[in-house]
C-alpha positions in Angstrom: 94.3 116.4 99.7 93.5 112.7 98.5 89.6 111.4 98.3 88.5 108.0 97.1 84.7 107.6 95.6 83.1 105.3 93.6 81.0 106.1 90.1 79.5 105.7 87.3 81.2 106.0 84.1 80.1 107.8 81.4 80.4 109.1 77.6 80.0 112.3 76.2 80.1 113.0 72.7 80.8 115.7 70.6 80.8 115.9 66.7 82.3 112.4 66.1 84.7 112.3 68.9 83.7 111.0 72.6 85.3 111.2 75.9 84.8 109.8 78.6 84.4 110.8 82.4 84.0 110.1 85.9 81.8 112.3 87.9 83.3 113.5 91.1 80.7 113.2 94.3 79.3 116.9 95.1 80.4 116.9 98.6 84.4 115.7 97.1 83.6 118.5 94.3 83.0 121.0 97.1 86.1 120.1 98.9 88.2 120.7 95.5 86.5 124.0 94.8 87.6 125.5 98.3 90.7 124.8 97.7 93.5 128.1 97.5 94.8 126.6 94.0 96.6 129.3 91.1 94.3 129.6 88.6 94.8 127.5 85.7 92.7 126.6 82.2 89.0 125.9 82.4 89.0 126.0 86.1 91.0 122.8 86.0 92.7 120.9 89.3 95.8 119.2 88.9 95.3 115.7 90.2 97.5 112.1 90.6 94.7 109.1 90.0 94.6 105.9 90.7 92.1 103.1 89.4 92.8 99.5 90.2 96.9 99.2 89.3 96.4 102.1 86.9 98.0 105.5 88.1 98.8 108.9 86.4 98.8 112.5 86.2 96.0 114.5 84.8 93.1 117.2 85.4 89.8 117.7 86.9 87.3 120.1 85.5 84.3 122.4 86.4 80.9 120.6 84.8 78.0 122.4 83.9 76.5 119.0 84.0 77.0 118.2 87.4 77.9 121.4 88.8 81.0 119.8 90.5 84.3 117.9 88.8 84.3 115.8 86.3 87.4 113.3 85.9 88.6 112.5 82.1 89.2 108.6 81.5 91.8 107.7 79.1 91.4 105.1 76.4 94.7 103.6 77.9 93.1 103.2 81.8 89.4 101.9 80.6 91.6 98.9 78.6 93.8 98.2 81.3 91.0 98.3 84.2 88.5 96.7 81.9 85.9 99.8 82.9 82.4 99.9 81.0 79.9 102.3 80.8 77.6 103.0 83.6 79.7 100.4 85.7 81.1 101.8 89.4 84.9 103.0 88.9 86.7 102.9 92.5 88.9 106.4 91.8 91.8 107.5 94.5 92.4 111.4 93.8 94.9 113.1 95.1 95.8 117.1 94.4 98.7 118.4 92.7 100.4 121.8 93.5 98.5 122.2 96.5 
């Protein structure tokens, strides 16, 4: 499955570290949570993103605060793509191990 959406970034913190995220759309979050996937840590989907020229391998998670996926942002991507908080990211997702 591949989607493409466009969001906000955003920081959480924790103690003194902070991650960053971008919130998957519900109705893109609903599609990933029907999905017949082998269960794996925290609920997490295997996923290939792209942003801008920028593409790797990583995970989406369950969000309380949402109640859909959130995507983690690496230090590495928000440098190369110039991303800032609260600024749209254009994000190309596509499933792993489906």
């Amino acid at each position: 499955m591949q989607i493409e959406f466009t969001a906000a970034l955003w920081q959480w913190q924790v103690r003194t570290d902070s991650w960053w995220f971008v919130t998957v759309p519900p109705e893109h979050s609903d599609e990933l949570a029907d999905l017949p996937l082998p269960p794996r840590g925290f609920g997490s989907i295997r996923v290939r993103v792209t942003v801008g020229q920028t593409t790797w391998t990583t995970s989406v998670f369950p969000s309380d605060r949402d109640g859909g996926y959130v995507l983690p942002m690496k230090k590495k991507v928000r440098q190369a793509e110039d991303l800032s908080p609260e600024r749209p990211v254009t994000v190309v997702l596509e499933t792993i191990d489906v």
